[in-house]
C-alpha positions, -999 to 999 in steps of 0.1 A, spaced: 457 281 -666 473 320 -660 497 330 -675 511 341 -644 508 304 -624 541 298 -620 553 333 -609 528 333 -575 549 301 -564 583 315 -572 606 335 -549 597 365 -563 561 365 -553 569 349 -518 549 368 -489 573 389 -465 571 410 -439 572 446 -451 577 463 -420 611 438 -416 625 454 -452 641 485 -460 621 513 -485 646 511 -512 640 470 -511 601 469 -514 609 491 -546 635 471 -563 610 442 -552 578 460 -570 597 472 -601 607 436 -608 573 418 -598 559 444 -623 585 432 -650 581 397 -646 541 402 -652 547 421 -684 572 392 -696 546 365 -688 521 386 -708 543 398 -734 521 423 -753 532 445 -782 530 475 -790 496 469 -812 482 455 -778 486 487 -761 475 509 -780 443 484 -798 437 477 -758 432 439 -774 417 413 -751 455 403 -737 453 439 -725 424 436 -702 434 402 -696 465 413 -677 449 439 -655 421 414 -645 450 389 -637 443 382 -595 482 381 -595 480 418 -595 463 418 -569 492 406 -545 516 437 -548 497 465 -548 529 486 -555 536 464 -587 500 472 -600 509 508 -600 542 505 -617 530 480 -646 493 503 -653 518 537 -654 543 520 -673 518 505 -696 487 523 -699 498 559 -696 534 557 -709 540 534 -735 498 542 -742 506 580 -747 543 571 -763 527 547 -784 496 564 -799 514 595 -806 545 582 -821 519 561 -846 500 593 -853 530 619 -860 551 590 -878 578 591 -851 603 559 -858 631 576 -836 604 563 -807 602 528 -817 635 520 -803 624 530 -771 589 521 -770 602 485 -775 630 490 -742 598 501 -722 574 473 -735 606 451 -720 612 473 -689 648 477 -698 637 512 -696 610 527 -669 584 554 -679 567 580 -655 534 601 -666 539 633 -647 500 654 -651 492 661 -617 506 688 -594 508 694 -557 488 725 -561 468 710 -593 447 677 -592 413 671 -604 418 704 -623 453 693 -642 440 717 -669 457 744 -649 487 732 -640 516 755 -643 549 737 -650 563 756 -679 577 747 -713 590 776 -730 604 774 -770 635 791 -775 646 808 -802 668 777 -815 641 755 -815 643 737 -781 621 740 -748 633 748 -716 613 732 -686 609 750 -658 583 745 -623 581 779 -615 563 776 -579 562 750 -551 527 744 -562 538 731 -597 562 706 -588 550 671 -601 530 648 -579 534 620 -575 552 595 -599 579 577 -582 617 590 -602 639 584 -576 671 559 -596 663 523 -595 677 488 -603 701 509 -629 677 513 -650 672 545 -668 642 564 -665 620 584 -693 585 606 -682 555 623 -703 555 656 -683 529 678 -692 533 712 -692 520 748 -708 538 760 -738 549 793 -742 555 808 -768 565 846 -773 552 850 -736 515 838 -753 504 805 -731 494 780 -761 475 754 -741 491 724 -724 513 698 -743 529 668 -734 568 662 -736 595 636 -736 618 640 -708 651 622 -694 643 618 -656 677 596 -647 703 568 -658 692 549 -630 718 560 -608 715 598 -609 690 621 -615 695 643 -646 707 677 -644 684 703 -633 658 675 -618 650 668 -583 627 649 -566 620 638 -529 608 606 -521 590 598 -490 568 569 -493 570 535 -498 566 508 -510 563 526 -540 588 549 -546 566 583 -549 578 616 -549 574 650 -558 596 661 -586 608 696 -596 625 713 -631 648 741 -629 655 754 -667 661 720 -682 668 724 -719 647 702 -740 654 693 -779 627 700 -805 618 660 -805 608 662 -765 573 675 -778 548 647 -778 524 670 -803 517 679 -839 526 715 -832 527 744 -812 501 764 -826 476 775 -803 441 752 -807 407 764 -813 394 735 -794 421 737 -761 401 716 -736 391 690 -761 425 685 -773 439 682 -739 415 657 -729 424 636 -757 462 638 -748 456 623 -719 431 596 -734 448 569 -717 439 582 -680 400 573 -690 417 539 -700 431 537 -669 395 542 -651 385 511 -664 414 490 -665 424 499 -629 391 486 -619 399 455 -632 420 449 -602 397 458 -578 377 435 -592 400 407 -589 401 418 -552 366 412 -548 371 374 -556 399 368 -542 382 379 -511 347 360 -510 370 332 -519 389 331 -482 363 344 -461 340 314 -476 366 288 -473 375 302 -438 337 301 -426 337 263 -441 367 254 -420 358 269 -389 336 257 -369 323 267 -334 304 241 -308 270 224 -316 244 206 -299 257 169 -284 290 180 -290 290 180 -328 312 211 -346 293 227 -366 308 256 -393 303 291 -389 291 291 -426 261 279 -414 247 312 -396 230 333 -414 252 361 -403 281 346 -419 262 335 -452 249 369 -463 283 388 -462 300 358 -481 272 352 -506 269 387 -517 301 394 -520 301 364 -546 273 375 -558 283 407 -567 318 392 -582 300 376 -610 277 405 -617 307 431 -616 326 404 -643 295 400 -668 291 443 -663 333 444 -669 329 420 -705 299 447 -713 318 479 -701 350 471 -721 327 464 -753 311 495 -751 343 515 -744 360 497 -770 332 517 -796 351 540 -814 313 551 -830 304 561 -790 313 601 -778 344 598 -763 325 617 -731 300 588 -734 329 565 -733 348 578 -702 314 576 -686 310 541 -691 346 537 -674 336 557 -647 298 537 -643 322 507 -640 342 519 -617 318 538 -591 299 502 -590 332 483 -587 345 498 -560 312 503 -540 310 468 -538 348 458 -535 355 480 -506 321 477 -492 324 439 -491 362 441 -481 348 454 -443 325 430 -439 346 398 -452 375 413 -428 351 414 -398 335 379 -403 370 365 -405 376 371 -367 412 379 -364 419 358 -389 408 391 -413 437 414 -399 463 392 -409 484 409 -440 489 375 -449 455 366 -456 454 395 -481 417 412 -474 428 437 -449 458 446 -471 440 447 -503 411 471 -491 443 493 -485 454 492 -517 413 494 -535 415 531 -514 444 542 -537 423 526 -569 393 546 -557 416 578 -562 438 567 -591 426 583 -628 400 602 -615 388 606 -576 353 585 -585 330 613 -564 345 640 -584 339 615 -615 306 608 -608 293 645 -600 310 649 -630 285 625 -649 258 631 -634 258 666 -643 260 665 -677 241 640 -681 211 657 -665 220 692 -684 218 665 -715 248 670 -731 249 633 -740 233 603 -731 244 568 -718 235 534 -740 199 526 -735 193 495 -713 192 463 -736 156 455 -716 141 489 -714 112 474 -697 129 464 -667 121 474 -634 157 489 -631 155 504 -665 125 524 -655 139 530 -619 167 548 -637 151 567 -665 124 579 -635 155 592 -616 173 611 -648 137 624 -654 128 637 -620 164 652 -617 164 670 -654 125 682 -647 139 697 -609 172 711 -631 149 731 -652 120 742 -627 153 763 -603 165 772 -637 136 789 -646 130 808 -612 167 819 -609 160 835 -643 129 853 -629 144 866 -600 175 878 -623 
């Protein structure tokens, strides 16, 4: 049994109209569905950061899959928070973060990753927010333009709980940019937003918004980093700082992939029990056209595959010996396939489900809303996959080799990388003529 059983019949968890509660409700709501997973799961600290099987466990739990808002809240809060937090306190010996590490493993406390900007997505490397040292030792914060202002965690006060964020930003020193570097920052008490920090929030039911600094004074301890040296290696360095948003590929994929089941599992229990008139006045169940069987049996068809590729995704990523840029591909593999299907299959279930498949309550309309905003969370899969694909054909690294090179689909795929690497070079070579 789940661990999560008994919270999908208690109050909590009971279905409501959203459109019949206020914003600031559905939030309180989320926050608290988010903290009554974590409590049924009750990982540490080591599970975090060791991403053990309780880990994975929890995101491919289908009782995320019933408030999409709660999903977002519990992977930010503990995949890119407490994962960040975590792995850097370990790694710099910081004990004064234990305390609070342990107040957001309990959600006592609520923790914000704040990377992108409103003028700076895909391309976080060049986001502008400023963190400048001061002669005394401490930073002061700043979002010097519109464009820089933090998008989108949600900070706006809630349930009285105070509020902590990673907020990267560039650090200057002496005028001299010295690459990007995260940093711990007080966002609110739960009732008010900390001084010089603003934020508007306009959606719901996650409480998102777009939050600004104006000269907020830092101490030395705010920075998440070994130093403020500037790094030989810049890009590499950032890309490992924000390690956990590869995790988050993966793991956020999970949950689509719990969608995916949940789905073939009503449309095929709907098309049992509903039934349409037969010959001699028999009833006869709309599972038996072949219309209605294809949609249905894919879609469980490609459930089981996605959750045998998950088990083998997971084990690869977990390979510390693997190129860490072979190791974000393998999330992004995952999650290209997952969501192609999941979203794909979503349509046709809804459609074959008559009205039946527009219903909120029957989930499958609603959570092929919510698979739209995994499709764009840690890392817009196109952008992702163009990504891949072109350095895998410029052969900067490989992928694992098939376990059954002789395969059909082994050799369908190692024709493809070969076609496109020997087309890569042959425009390569004539643009180099012609210059």
């Amino acid at each position: 049994m789940s661990v999560t059983e008994r919270l999908r019949t208690s109050e909590l968890f009971k279905f409501s109209n959203a459109s019949h509660s206020s914003a600031s409700w559905q939030a309180e709501r989320a926050y608290l569905r988010a903290s009554a997973i974590a409590e049924a799961y009750g990982l540490s600290l080591d599970d975090v950061l060791s991403l053990t099987p309780g880990f994975w466990d929890m995101h491919a739990d289908p009782t995320l899959c019933w408030d999409g808002a709660a999903t977002t809240i519990l992977t930010i809060q503990y995949n890119l928070t407490i994962g960040t937090v975590g792995r850097l306190a370990e790694n710099q010996n910081r004990e004064d973060l234990l305390p609070l590490l342990d107040d957001l493993l309990k959600f006592r406390t609520i923790g914000q990753f704040c990377l992108t900007e409103v003028g700076h997505g895909l391309d976080a490397v060049n986001l502008e927010t400023t963190a400048t040292l001061l002669e005394d030792g401490t930073f002061d914060l700043h979002t010097p333009t519109p464009a820089a202002a933090k998008f989108m965690p949600p900070m706006v006060p809630v349930l009285g709980r105070p509020c902590v964020a990673v907020v990267f930003a560039q650090l200057i020193v002496g005028k001299e940019k010295r690459g990007i570097r995260p940093f711990l920052v007080n966002i609110n008490d739960g009732r008010h937003m900390c001084s010089g920090i603003t934020t508007k929030n306009g959606s719901f039911p996650v409480n998102h918004g777009i939050t600004s600094f104006r000269h907020v004074r830092l101490p030395r301890g705010a920075l998440l980093a070994e130093d403020v040296e500037k790094s030989p290696s810049e890009h590499f360095d950032f890309l490992m700082r924000i390690w956990r948003v590869s995790v988050g590929t993966l793991s956020l994929s999970l949950v689509a992939m719990s969608t995916l089941k949940i789905a073939s599992h009503i449309a095929f229990f709907y098309s049992k029990r509903r039934t349409v008139g037969g010959p001699e006045n028999s009833r006869v169940p709309i599972l038996s056209f072949r219309t209605q069987q294809i949609p249905v049996f894919t879609a469980v068809a490609r459930a089981y595959v996605l959750d045998a590729f998950s088990r083998r995704a997971i084990q690869l990523f977990m390979d510390d010996s693997l190129d860490i840029r072979v190791r974000h591909g393998i999330a992004t593999c995952f999650k290209a396939a997952t969501l192609h299907c999941a979203q794909e299959s979503a349509i046709l279930l809804s459609e074959r489900c008559g009205a039946q498949g527009l219903f909120g309550h029957n989930q499958i309309v609603t959570q092929y809303s919510e698979m739209r905003g995994i499709a764009i969370a840690e890392g817009d899969i196109l952008v992702l996959s163009i990504r891949l694909a072109t350095e895998l054909i410029l052969g900067r690294y490989s992928m694992p080799h098939s376990d059954n090179s002789r395969s059909l689909l082994s050799k369908h795929e190692a024709g493809i990388m070969a076609e496109c690497q020997s087309l890569t070079t042959h425009f390569w070579l004539k643009l180099s003529a012609i210059g």
